[in-house]
Every structure is written in C-alpha cells, then in structure tokens.
C-alpha positions as CSV (number, residue, x, y, z in Angstrom):
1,X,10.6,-36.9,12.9
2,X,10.8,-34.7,16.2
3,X,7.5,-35.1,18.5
4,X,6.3,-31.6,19.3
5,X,3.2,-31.5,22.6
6,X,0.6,-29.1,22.5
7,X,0.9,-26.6,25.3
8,X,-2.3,-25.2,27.1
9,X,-3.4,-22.2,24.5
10,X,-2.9,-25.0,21.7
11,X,0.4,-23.9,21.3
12,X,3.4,-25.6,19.2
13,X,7.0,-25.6,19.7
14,X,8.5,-26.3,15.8
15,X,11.8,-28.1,16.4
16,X,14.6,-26.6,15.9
17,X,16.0,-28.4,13.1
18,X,12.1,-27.9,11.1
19,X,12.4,-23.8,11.8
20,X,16.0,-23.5,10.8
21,X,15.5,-25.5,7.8
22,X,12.6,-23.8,6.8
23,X,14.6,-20.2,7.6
24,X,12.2,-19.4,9.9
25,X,12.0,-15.8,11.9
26,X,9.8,-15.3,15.1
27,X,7.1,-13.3,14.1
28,X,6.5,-15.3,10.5
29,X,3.2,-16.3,9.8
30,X,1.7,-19.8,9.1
31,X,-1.2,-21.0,7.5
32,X,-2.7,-24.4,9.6
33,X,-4.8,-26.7,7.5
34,X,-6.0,-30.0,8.6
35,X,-5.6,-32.4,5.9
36,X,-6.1,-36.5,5.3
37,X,-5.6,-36.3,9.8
38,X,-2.7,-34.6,9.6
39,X,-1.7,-30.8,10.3
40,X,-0.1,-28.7,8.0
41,X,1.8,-25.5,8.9
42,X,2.5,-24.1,5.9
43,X,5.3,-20.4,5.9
44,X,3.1,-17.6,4.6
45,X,5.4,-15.1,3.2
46,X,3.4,-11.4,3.6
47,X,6.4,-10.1,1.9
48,X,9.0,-11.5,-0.5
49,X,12.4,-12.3,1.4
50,X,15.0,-10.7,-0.5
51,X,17.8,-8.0,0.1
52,X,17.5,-4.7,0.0
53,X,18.4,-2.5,-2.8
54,X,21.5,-0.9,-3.1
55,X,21.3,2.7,-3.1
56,X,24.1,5.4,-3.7
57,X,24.5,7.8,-1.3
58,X,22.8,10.3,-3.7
59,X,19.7,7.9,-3.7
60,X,19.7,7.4,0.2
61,X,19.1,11.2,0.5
62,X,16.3,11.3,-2.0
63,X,14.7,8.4,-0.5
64,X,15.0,9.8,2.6
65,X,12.9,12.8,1.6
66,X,10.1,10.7,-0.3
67,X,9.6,8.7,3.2
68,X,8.8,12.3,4.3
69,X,6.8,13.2,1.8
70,X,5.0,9.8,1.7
71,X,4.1,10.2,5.6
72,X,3.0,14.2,4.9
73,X,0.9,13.4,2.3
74,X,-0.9,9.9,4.3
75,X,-1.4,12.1,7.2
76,X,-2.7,15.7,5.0
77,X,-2.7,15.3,1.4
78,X,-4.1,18.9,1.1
79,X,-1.3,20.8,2.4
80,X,1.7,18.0,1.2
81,X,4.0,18.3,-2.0
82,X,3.8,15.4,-3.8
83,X,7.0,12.9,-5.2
84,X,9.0,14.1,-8.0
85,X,9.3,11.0,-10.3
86,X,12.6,9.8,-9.0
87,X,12.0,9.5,-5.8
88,X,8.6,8.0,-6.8
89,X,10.8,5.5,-8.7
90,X,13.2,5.1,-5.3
91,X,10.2,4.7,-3.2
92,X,8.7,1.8,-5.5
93,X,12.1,0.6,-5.8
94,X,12.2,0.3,-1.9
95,X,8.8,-1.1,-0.8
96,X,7.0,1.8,0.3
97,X,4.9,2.3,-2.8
98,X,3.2,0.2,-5.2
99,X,5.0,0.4,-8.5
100,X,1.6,0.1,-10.2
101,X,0.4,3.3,-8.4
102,X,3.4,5.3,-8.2
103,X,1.9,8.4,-10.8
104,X,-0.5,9.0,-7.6
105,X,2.4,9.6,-5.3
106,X,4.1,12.2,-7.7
107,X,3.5,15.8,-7.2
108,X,1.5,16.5,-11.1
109,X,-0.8,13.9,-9.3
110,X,-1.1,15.6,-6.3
111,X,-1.5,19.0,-7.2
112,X,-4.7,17.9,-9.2
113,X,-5.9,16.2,-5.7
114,X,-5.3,19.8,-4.5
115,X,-7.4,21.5,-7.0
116,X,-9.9,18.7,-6.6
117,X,-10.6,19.3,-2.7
118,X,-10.4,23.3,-3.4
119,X,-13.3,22.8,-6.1
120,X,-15.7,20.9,-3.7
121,X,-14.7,22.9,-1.1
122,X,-16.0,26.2,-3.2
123,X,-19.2,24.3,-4.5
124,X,-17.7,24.1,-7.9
125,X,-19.4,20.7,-8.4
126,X,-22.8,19.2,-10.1
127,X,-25.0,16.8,-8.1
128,X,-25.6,14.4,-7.1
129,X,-28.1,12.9,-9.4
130,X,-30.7,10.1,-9.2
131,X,-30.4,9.1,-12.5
132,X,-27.8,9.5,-15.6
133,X,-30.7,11.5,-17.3
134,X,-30.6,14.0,-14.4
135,X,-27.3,14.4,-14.9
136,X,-27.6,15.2,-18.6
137,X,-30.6,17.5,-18.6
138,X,-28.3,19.4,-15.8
139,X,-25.1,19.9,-18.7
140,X,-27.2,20.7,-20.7
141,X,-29.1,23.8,-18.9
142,X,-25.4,25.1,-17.9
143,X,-24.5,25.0,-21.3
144,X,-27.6,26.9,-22.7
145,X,-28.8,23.7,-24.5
146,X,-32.4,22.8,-24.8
C-alpha cells in the first residue's frame, strides 16, 4: 500500500498505480467519508462512462441541427422552432436531453409554449384566486351560470 502526505490545502496525491487502476481522469470527482479511522475516496461518476453512439452521417447532420435548436430554444423559447421527433430521439440518444422529457423539446410542444406566452401576454387568462371556490364562482359568471 503506497503512503500518500497531505500537502498544505489538505491535498492528496493518489498513486499512480490506485488512479490508473481505478481509470481515473483529472477532473473526476470523489466522495471523502471518514469511516472506522480510515478515509474513503470513493469515484463519483456524474455521468455514466461509456462510448458514444454511432451515428450515420445522415444522423450527424440532424443532430447537428437539434444542438441548434436546443441552444435557441434555452436562450428564447418564444421565438425558437422546436425538435421534430427524430432529432428529439438523436438528441436523447446523445445526452443532451432527457429521454423522459423529450415530447417538451419537440416542436407540437413548443408551439403550444408559444400560444401559452401569447395568451398571458394578451390577458387571456383568469386569476389568480385565493381560494378554489373563487375560482369556480369566476367559470361560472363567464359561462352565464348562476
């Protein structure tokens, strides 16, 4: 077992032989716990190490554009055309979305964001309301119901 010595900041140097076997990268994270007297540095993996997907050429391109489109709508999602499904699909496939959120990302989505903002922007909208009885007794007087 290699002796490491604690620099001035509390800093480690992990032995060569402990980073390469762990396939460590500079930059990796580690979670420190003391435990029983002993320290425990333990690789905490923000992201799963695995290869890229392989993408045709055809697929490069439409990725490509959804990392546009992804960056457009982040940055103004009122003016930005939203994914079509395969490059939602691509863009999951890749990283840069969430698979589980991907329908938000497409352009259907989108366009009902649009219409969304465009209502509040006009006034078309009710409230707010103290109470779900306010809310009610306010349907009901737009609808011509006593």
């Amino acid at each position: 077992m290699p002796a490491v010595r604690i620099g001035p900041k509390h800093q480690v140097t992990i032995p060569k032989e402990v980073f390469d076997n762990l396939a460590l990268s500079v930059g990796d994270f580690l979670n420190a716990t003391a435990h029983a007297g002993r320290i425990l540095l333990i690789p905490l993996q923000l992201s799963a190490k695995a290869p890229a997907p392989r993408l045709t050429p055809t697929e490069q391109r439409r990725l490509a554009r959804a990392k546009v489109k992804i960056e457009r709508i982040r940055h103004d999602p009122i003016h930005s055309k939203g994914l079509t499904t395969q490059e939602a699909h691509l863009a999951a496939k890749a990283g840069l979305i969430d698979s589980d959120q991907m329908y938000w990302w497409t352009e259907a989505w989108q366009k009902e964001e649009r219409a969304a903002v465009a209502d509040v922007r006009a006034g078309r909208v009710l409230g707010p309301f103290a109470t779900v009885e306010g809310f009610k007794q306010d349907l009901k007087k737009r609808r011509g119901i006593r």
